[in-house]
Z-matrix of the N, CA and C atoms (Angstrom, degrees):
N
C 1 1.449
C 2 1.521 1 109.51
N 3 1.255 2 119.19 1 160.35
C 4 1.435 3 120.73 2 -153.56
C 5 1.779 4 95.71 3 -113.45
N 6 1.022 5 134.83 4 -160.17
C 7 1.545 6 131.94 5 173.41
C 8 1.769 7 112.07 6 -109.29
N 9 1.639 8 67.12 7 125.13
C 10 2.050 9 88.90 8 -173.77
C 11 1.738 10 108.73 9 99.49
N 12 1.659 11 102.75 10 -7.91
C 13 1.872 12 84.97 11 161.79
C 14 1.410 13 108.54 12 -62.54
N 15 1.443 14 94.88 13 152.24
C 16 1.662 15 123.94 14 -167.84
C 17 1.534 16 81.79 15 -90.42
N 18 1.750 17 114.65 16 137.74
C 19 1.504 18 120.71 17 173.54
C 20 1.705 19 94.53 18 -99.43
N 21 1.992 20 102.63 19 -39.82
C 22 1.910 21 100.37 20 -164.75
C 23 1.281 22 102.28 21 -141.32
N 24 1.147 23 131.99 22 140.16
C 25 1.467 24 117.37 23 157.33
C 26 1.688 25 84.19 24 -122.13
N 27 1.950 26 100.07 25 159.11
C 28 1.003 27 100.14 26 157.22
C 29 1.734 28 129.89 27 -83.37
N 30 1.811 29 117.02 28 170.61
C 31 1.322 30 87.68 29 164.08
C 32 1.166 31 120.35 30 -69.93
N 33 1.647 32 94.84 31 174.56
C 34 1.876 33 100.04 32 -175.79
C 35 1.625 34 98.23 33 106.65
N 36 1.446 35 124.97 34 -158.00
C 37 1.503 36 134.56 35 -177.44
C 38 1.223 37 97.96 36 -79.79
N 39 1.349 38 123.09 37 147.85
C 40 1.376 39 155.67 38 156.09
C 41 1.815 40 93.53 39 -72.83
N 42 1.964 41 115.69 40 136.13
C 43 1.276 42 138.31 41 167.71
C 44 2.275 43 91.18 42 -52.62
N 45 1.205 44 122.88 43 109.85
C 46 2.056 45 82.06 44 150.28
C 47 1.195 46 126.01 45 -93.66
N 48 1.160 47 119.71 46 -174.65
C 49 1.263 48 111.11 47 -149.41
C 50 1.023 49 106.95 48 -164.27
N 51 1.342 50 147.20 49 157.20
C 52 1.707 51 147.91 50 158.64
C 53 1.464 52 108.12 51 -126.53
N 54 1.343 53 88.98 52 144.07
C 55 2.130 54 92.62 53 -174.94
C 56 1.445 55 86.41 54 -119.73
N 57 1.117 56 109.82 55 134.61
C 58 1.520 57 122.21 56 142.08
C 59 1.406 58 122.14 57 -126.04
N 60 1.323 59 100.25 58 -171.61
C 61 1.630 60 111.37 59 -173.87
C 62 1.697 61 123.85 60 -147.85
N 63 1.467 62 106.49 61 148.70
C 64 1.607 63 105.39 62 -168.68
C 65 1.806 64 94.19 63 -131.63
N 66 1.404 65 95.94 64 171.49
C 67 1.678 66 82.79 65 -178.99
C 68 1.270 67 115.69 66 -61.28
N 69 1.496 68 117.26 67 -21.99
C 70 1.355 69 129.50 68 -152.21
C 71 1.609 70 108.45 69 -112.50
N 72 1.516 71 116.30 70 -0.23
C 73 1.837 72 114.82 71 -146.84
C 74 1.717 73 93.00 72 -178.48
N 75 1.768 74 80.33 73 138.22
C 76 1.359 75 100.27 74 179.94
C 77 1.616 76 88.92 75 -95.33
N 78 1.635 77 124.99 76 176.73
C 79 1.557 78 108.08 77 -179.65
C 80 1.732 79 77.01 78 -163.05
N 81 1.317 80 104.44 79 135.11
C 82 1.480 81 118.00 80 -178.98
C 83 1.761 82 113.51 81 -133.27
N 84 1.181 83 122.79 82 124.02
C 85 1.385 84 127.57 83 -147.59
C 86 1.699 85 91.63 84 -117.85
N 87 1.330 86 137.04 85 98.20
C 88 0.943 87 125.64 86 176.98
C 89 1.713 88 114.58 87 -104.54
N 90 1.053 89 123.09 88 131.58
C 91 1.526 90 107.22 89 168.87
C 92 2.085 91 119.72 90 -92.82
N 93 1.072 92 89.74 91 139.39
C 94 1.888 93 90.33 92 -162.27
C 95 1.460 94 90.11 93 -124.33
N 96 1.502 95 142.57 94 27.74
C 97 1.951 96 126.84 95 -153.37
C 98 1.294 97 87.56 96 -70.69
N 99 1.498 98 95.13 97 141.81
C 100 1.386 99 140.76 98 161.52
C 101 2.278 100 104.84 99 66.82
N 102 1.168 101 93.94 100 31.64
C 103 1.666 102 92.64 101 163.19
C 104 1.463 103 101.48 102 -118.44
N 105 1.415 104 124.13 103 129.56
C 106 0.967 105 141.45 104 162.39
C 107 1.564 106 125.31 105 -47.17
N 108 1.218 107 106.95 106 143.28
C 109 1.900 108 118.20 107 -174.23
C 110 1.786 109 97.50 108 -44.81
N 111 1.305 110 112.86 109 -51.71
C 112 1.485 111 116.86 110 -164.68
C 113 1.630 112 104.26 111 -68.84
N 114 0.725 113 142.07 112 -23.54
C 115 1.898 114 166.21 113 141.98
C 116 1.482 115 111.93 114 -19.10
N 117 1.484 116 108.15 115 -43.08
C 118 1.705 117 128.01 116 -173.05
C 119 0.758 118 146.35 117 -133.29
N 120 1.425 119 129.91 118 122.25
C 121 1.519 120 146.62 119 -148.39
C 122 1.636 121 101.56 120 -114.84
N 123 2.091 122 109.07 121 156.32
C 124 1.289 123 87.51 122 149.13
C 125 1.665 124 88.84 123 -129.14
N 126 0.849 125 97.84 124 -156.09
C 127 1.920 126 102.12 125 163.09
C 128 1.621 127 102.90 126 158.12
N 129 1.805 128 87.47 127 140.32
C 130 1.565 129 99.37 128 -168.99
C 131 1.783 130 101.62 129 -111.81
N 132 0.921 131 124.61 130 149.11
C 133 1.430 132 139.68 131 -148.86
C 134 2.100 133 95.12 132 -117.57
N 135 1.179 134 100.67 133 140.57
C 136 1.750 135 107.10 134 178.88
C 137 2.153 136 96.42 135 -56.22
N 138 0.838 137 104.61 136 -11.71
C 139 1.663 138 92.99 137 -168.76
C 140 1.488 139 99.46 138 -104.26
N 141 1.460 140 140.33 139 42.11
C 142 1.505 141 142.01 140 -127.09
C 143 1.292 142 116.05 141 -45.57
N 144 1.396 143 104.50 142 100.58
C 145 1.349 144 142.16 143 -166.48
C 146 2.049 145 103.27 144 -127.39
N 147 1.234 146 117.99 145 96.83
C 148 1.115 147 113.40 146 -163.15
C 149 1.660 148 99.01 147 -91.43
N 150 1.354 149 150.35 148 150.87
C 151 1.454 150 128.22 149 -178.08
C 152 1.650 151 85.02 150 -168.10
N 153 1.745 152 86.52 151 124.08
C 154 1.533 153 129.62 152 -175.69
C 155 2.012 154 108.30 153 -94.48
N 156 1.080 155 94.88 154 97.49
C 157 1.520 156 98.12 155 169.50
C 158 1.797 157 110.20 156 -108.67
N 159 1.334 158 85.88 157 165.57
C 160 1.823 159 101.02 158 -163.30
C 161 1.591 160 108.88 159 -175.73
N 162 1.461 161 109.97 160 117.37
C 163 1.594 162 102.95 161 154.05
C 164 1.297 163 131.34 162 -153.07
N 165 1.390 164 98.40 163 162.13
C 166 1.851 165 102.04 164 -142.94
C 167 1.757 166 93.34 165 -121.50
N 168 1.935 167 110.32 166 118.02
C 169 1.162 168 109.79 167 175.00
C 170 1.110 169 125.71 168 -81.02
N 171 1.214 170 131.35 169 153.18
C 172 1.384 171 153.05 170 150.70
C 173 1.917 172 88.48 171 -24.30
N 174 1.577 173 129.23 172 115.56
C 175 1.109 174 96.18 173 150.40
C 176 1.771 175 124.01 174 -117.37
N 177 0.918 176 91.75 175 16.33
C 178 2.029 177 109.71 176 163.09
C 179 1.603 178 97.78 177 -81.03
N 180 1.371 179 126.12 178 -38.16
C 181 1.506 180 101.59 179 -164.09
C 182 2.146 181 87.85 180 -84.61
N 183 0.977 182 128.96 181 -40.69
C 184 1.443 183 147.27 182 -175.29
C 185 1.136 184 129.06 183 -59.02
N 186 1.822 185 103.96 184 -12.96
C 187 1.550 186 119.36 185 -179.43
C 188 1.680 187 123.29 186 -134.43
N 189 1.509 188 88.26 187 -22.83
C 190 1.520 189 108.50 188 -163.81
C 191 1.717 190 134.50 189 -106.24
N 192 1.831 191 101.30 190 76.11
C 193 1.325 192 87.89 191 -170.28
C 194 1.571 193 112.84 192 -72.91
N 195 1.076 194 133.50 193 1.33
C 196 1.730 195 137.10 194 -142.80
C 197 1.627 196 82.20 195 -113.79
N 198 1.953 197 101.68 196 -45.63
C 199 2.076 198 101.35 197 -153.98
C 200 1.750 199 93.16 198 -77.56
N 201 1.473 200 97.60 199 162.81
C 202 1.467 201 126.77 200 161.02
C 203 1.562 202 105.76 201 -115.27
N 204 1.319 203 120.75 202 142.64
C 205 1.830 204 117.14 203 156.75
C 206 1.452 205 104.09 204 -75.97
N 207 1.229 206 115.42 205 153.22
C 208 1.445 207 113.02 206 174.82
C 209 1.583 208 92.22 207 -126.74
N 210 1.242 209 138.12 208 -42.55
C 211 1.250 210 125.52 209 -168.15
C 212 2.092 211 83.43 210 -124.74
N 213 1.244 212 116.85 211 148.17
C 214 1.456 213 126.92 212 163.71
C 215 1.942 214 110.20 213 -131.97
N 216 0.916 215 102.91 214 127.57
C 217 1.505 216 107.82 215 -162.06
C 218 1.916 217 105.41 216 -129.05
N 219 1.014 218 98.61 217 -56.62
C 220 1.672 219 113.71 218 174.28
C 221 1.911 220 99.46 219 -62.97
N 222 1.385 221 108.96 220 140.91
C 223 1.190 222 131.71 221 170.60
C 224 1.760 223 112.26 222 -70.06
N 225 1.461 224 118.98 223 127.05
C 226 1.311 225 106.29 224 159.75
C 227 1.107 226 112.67 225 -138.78
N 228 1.189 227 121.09 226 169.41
C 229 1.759 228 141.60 227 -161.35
C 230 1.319 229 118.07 228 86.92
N 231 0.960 230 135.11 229 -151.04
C 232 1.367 231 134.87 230 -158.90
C 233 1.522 232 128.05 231 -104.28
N 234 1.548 233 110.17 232 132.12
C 235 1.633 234 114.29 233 -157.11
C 236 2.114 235 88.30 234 -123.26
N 237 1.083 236 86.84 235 147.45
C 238 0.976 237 90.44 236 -174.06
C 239 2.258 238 103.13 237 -146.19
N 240 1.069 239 118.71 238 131.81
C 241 1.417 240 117.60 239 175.86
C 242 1.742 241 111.85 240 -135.20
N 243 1.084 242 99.36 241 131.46
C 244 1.543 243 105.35 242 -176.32
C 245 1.984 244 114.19 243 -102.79
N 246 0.798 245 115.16 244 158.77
C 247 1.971 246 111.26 245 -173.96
C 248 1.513 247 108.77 246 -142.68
N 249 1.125 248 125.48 247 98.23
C 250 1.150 249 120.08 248 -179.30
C 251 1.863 250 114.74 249 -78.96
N 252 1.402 251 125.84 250 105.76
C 253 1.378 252 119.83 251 174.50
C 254 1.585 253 119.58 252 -85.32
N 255 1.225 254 105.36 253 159.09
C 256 1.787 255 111.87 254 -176.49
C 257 1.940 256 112.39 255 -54.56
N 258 0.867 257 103.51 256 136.22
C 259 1.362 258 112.03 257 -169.13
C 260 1.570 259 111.54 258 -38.55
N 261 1.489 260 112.01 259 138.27
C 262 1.578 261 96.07 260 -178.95
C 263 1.403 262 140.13 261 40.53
N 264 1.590 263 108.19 262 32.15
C 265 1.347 264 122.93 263 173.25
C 266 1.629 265 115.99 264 -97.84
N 267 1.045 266 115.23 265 -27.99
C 268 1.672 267 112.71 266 -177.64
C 269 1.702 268 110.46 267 -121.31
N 270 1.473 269 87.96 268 153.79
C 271 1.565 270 98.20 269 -179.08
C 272 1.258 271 111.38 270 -96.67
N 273 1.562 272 132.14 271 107.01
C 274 1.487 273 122.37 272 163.21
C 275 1.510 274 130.72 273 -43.24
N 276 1.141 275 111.66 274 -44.70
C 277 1.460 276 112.84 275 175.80
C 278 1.407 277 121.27 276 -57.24
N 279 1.213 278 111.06 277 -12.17
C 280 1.424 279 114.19 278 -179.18
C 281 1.462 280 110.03 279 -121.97
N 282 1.183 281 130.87 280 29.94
C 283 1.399 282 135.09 281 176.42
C 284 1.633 283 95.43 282 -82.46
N 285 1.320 284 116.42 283 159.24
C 286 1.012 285 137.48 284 -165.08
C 287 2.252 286 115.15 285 -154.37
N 288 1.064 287 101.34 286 130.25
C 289 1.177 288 108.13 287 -175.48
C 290 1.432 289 131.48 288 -142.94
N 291 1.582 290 129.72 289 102.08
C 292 1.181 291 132.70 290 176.86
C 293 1.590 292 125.30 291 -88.54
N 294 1.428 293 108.36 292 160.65
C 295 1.527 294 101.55 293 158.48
C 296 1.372 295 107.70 294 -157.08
N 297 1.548 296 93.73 295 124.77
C 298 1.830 297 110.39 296 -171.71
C 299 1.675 298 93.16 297 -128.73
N 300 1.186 299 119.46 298 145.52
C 301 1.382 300 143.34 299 163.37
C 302 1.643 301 107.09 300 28.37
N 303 1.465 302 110.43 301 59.85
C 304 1.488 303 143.49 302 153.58
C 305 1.819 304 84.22 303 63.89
N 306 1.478 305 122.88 304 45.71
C 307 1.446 306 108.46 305 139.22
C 308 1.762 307 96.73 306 -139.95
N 309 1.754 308 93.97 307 137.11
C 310 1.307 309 105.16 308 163.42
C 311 1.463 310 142.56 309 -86.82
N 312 1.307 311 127.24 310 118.68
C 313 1.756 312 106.62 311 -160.00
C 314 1.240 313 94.04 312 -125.68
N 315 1.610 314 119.47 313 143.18
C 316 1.146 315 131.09 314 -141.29
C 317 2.216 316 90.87 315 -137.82
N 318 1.038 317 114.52 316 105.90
C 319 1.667 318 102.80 317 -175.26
C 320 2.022 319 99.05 318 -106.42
N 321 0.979 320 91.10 319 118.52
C 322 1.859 321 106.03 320 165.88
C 323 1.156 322 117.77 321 -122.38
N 324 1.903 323 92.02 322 128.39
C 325 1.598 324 115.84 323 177.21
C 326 1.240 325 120.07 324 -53.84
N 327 1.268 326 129.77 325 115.06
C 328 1.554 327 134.18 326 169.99
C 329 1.900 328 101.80 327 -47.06
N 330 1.149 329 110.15 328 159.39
C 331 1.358 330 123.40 329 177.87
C 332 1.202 331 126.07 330 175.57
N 333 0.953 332 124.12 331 153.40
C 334 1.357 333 134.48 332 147.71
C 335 1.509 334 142.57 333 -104.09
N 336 1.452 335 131.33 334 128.31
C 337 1.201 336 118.02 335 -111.29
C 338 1.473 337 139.54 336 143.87
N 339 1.197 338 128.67 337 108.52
C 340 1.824 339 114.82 338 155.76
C 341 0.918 340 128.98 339 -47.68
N 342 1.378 341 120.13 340 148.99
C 343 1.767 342 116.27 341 173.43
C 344 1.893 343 102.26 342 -131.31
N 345 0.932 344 112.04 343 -167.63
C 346 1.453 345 120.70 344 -160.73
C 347 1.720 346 103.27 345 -155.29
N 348 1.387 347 115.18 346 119.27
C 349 1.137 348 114.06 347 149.73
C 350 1.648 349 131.53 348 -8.13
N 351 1.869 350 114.06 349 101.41
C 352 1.420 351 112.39 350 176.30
C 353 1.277 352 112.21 351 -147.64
N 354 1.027 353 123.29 352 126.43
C 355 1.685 354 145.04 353 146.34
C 356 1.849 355 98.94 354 -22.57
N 357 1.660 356 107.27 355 113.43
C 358 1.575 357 94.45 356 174.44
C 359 1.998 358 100.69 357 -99.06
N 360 1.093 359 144.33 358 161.32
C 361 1.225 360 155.87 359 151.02
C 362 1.504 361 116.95 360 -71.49
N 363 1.212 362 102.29 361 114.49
C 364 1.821 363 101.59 362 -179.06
C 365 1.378 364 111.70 363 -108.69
N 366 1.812 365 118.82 364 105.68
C 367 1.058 366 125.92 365 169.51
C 368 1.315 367 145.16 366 -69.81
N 369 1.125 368 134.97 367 141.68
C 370 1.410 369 117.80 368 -170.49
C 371 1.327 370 112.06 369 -101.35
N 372 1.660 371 105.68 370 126.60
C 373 1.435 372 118.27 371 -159.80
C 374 1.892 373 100.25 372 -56.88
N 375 1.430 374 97.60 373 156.64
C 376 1.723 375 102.55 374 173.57
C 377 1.552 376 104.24 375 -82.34
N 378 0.902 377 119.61 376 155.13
C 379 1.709 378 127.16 377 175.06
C 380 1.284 379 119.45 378 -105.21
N 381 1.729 380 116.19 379 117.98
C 382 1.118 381 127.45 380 -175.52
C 383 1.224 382 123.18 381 -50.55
């Protein structure tokens, strides 16, 4: 598989996403609007397998004893996208992950190399 084949999505919506690349950095553009920092995970796997979780509640069923939905259009519960990268190309320890105005961007160190199973931290961007 090449970088950015999809290994899983769950059912339901697929995360999208844009991959790019720098000499130095993989750069992954995810859009997540209106799910909260606490909502989203990433985590990269020893076989570099990068996988974007996220989920977005119902908030009529979560808030609303009075409301009814009458039309539901937006997806909720849990999205999940997986990325398989070229073997021994990125460094986990140095992954990096923001989230500013409901898109998440995720930058990974090119390398060469093993990596090891890690939990990434998703920060919340400062506001200009």
């Amino acid at each position: 598989m090449t970088i950015g084949s999809s290994l899983s999505q769950s059912s339901g919506t697929a995360i999208p996403l844009d991959i790019s690349t720098t000499q130095t950095h993989y750069i992954i553009r995810a859009d997540v609007p209106g799910i909260p920092l606490s909502d989203i995970s990433v985590e990269v796997s020893d076989m570099d397998v990068l996988t974007i979780s996220a989920h977005r509640k119902n908030e009529v069923q979560k808030n609303g004893k009075n409301e009814e939905s009458k039309i539901t259009e937006r997806y909720y519960g849990k999205f999940t996208r997986s990325l398989k990268f070229p073997k021994d190309s990125i460094v986990a320890d140095g992954i990096k992950a923001e989230l500013a105005n409901g898109e998440l961007i995720i930058k990974i160190p090119k390398k060469k190399g093993g990596n090891e199973n890690k939990i990434i931290k998703v920060m919340q961007k400062a506001k200009l």
